[in-house]
C-alpha positions, 0 to 999 in steps of 0.5 A, spaced: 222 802 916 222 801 924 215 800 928 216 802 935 211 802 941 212 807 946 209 805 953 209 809 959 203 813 963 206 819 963 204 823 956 210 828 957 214 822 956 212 819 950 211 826 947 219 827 949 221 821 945 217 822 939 220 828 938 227 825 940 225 820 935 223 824 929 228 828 928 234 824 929 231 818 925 225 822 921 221 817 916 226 811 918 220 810 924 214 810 925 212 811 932 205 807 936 204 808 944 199 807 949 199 809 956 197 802 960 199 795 961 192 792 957 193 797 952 200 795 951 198 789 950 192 789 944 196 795 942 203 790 940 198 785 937 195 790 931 202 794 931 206 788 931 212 792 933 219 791 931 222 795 938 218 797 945 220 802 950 217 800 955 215 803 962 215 798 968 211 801 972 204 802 968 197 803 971 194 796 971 198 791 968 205 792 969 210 793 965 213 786 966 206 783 966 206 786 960 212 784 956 210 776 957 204 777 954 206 780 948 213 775 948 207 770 946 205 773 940 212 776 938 218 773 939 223 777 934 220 785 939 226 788 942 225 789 949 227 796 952 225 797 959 225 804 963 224 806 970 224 812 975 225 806 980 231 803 981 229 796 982 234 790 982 229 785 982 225 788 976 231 790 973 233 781 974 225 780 970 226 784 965 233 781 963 230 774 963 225 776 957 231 778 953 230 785 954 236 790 950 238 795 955 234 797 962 236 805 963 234 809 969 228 816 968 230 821 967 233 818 960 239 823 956 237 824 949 245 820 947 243 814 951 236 814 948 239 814 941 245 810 942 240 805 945 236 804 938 241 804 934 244 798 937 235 795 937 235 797 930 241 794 929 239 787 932 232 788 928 237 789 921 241 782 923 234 779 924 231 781 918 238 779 914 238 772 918 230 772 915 232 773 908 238 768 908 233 763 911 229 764 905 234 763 900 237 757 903 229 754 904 228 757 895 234 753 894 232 748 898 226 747 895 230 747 888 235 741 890 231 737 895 227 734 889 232 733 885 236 729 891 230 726 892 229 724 885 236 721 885 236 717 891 230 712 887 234 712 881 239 709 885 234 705 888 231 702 882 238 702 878 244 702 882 247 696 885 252 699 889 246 703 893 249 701 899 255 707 898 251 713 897 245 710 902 249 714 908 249 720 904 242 720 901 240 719 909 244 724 911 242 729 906 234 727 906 234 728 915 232 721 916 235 715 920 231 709 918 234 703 916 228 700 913 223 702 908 217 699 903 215 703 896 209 705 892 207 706 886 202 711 884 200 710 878 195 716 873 190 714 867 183 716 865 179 710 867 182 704 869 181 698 865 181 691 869 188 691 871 191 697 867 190 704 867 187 707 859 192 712 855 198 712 859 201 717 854 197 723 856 196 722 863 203 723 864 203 730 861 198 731 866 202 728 871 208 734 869 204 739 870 201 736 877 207 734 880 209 739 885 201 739 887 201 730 887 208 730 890 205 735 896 199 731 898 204 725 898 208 728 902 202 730 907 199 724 907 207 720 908 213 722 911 216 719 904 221 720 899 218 722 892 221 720 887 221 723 878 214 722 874 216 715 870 211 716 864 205 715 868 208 713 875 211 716 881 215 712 885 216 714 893 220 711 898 217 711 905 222 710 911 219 707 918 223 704 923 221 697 924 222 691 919 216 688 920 209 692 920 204 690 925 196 689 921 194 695 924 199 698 921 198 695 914 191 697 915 192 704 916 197 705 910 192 703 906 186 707 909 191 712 908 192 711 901 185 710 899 184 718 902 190 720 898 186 717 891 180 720 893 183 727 895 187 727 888 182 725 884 177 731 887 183 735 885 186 733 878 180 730 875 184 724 873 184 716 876 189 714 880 192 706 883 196 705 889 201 699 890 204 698 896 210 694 897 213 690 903 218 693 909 225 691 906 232 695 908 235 700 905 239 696 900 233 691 898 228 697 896 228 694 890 225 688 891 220 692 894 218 696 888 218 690 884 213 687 889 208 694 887 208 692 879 207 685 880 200 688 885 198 692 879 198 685 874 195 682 880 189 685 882 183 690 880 183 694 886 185 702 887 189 701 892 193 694 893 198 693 899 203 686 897 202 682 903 195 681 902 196 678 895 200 671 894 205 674 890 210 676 896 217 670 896 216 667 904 221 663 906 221 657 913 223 661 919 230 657 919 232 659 912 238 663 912 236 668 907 241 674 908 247 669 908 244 667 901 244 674 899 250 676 902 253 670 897 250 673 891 252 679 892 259 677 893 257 673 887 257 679 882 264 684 886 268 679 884 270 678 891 272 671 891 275 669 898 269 672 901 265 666 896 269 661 898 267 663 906 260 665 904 258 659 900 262 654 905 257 658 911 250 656 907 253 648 906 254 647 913 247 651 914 244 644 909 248 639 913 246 641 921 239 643 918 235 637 921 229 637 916 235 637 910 236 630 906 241 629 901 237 629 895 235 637 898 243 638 899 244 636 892 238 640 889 240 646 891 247 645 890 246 645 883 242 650 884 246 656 887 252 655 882 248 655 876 245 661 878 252 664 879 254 662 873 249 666 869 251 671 873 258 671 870 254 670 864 251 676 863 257 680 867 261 678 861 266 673 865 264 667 861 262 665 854 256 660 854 257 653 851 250 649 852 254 642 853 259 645 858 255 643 864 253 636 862 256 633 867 254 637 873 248 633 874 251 626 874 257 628 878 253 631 884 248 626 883 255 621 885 257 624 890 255 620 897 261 624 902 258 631 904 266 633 905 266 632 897 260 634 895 262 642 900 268 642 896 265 641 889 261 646 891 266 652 893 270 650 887 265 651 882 262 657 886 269 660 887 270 659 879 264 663 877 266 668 882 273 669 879 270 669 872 266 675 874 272 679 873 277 675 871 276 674 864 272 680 863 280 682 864 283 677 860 278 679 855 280 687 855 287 684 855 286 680 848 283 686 845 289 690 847 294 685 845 290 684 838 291 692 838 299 692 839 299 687 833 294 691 828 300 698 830 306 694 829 303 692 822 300 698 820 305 704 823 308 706 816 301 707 815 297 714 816 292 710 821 288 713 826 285 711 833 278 710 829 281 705 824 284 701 830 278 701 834 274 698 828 278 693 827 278 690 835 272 692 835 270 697 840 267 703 840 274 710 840 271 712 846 272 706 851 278 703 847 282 710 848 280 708 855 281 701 855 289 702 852 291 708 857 287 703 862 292 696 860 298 700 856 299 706 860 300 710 854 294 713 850 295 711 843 298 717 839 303 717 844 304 708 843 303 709 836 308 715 835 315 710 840 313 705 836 314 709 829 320 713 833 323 706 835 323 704 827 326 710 825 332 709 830 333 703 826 333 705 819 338 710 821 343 707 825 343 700 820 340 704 813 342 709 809 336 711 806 334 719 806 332 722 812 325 724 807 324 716 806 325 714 813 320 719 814 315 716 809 316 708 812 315 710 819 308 713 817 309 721 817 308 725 811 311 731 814 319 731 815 318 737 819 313 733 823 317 728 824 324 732 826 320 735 832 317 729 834 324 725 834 327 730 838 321 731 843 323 723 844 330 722 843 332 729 845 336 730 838 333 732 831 334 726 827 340 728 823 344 729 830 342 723 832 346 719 826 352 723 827 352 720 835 352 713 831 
């Protein structure tokens, strides 16, 4: 269906294209018309038409005056502007509004027709554009959320956020490099530092996600993340790495009217903790900050810079570059340690207020930190008294040249183990099964049975032996039963069924098909070549 408005002072020509209208296009259209330029426009408002012949000469308003107003309150209307006048400079306004076609009185009833054809055509293109952008805006509306979701996963959880942020900014259309989090969290009544029933509040949390992820929305430009039991975690990008009072202020006020608004709305408590402004990559921190406020204060809304529980350091302290260290600490990446922890020594010699006893200190405490890092990594096996002697030889050493070396060493040791005995130890289990099969492959053995016996689950064994060998199992297992087998031909005189059975396979036929899909040739074909 098609609503078109016919405008023209002259009843004999709005008659004249109703009838041509009707008969050619029938029920497709329903026809309006009005016969001034005031009623043109209070018409178009309540008519709300798809398509608008317009006169321009009309008494009052003309029809140029005219096709502005109504343009103000409907952008998709498809102008067609009609004149008995042959006026270039209206013909010139007309086309500026977007007009389809300007034509001449007396209009031809092909010219007529033509002429809607191609403004219906257009009206059909934007209606299909309106369902396409509602298709996408549905499925938008569907995976938005799950995006989202996983970019706070990948915050909380993922210590190579810094290779996703991009695509999550790119995805989510923001272009910050800072952020703080919040966490909201839901109970029946809160009880000094705790929300009561937890468990129940987070069925209630389900079923009122998309309302209390709406009014989050509302009330900040945010990422909202999944309902984690009876919490929701949301980032808030913003531009500036630091936040001015008023501005701590102001988040805050707007979290209060946020507890409020959903308290009056889902009849449940709520608490909000606010973290500090951190980059992108540090977001975690910033979340850790937040359940650390909720232990620490009673208050409904808590903002973490207002507690004393937020890590300072002196204006000096080359905070980055001992993050930096760490995190190459834990890739593994150990020409980078030994120019990053070289870099934060010479930072405590040239510091002024810094003595020997502050260099040693820290020294000590740097490269036990990464050490438990490759402790827990996996890359070190602790052994309580494999330090004791740390503490006396850095205590010793008076030359700062010494004491730098010793400290890049230890911190490039811990740095290397991170990955390099991870692979010394995935050698070792390989190397323990290679010996198992080359004891037991006479045997009906299978991948459980060696990876029961080293100690790893089949899964990741199978991965770890094609990883280091380059073969999966059955087909080492099956060289190494063929390669004995070449043996006991070329050097026996033991039956082809007996070598079968003492290289492992039940099957002689199996067997030939197995020989000759390595070697080429059946077993008994291969004695013949000796």
């Amino acid at each position: 269906m098609y609503k078109i408005m016919l405008a023209d002072d002259e009843g004999i020509v709005i008659d004249s294209l109703r009838f041509i209208i009707e008969k050619e296009f029938g029920e497709e259209c329903e026809i309006a018309f009005a016969k001034t330029g005031r009623s043109v426009i209070e018409l178009a408002e309540t008519f709300r038409p798809d398509i608008a012949i317009m006169d321009i000469m009309m008494p009052g308003i003309n029809g140029i005056e005219a096709m502005k107003e109504i343009r103000k309150t409907n952008t998709k209307v498809v102008f067609i502007v009609m004149s008995a006048y042959d006026k270039f400079d209206y013909a010139k306004e007309s086309i500026a509004l977007g007009v389809l076609e300007y034509i001449n009185k007396p209009m031809e009833k092909k010219k007529i027709i033509s002429v809607l054809r191609k403004a219906m055509a257009e009206i059909d293109a934007q209606r299909a554009q309106r369902t396409n952008d509602l298709i996408i805006k549905e499925k938008l509306e569907i995976v938005v959320p799950i995006i989202e979701s996983g970019f706070i996963y990948s915050i909380l959880f993922n210590e190579k956020l810094s290779e996703d942020i991009q695509s999550y900014r790119t995805i989510l259309d923001f272009n910050s490099d800072y952020g703080y989090m919040i966490s909201l969290i839901s109970g029946e009544t809160q009880e000094g530092t705790h929300m009561t029933n937890a468990v129940g509040s987070s069925v209630r949390m389900q079923n009122l996600y998309k309302e209390i992820s709406e009014e989050l929305k509302k009330t900040f430009n945010c990422v909202v993340g999944p309902i984690m039991a009876n919490r929701i975690v949301v980032l808030v990008p913003c531009d500036n790495e630091v936040l001015s009072y008023e501005e701590r202020i102001n988040i805050i006020d707007k979290a209060r009217d946020l507890i409020r608004i959903l308290g009056a709305k889902t009849d449940t408590d709520y608490r909000i903790a606010i973290g500090s402004v951190r980059s992108l990559e540090d977001l975690k921190i910033s979340y850790s900050e937040t359940i650390n406020a909720f232990n620490m204060a009673t208050d409904s809304v808590i903002h973490v810079d207002d507690l004393p529980i937020k890590l300072e350091y002196e204006s000096n302290y080359p905070k980055e570059l001992e993050k930096q260290l760490f995190d190459e600490v834990k890739d593994g990446n150990a020409d980078k340690v030994v120019a990053s922890s070289g870099a934060f020594f010479d930072w405590m010699v040239n510091n002024p207020n810094t003595g020997i006893m502050d260099i040693r200190l820290k020294v000590i405490e740097f490269v036990l930190w990464a050490e438990r890092i490759a402790y827990l990594s996996g890359g070190m096996k602790y052994e309580f008294d494999s330090r004791s002697n740390y503490l006396p030889d850095v205590m010793s050493t008076e030359n700062m040249d010494s004491l730098r070396n010793w400290f890049v060493q230890k911190m490039t040791t811990a740095c290397r183990n991170v990955t390099e005995k991870k692979v010394e130890k995935s050698i070792k289990v390989i190397d323990s099964a290679k010996i198992y099969i080359n004891k037991n492959y006479n045997k009906d053995i299978s991948l459980d049975d060696v990876s029961r016996e080293v100690n790893i689950s089949p899964y990741y064994f199978s991965k770890l032996f094609k990883d280091e060998t380059g073969e999966g199992f059955i087909e080492y297992l099956t060289n190494i039963r063929i390669e004995k087998a070449k043996g006991l031909i070329a050097d026996t005189d033991y039956s082809m069924k007996e070598i079968c059975q003492m290289v492992g396979y039940t099957d002689p036929n199996y067997f030939s098909r197995a020989f000759k899909k390595k070697v080429g040739v059946t077993p008994t074909e291969y004695k013949e070549t000796l």
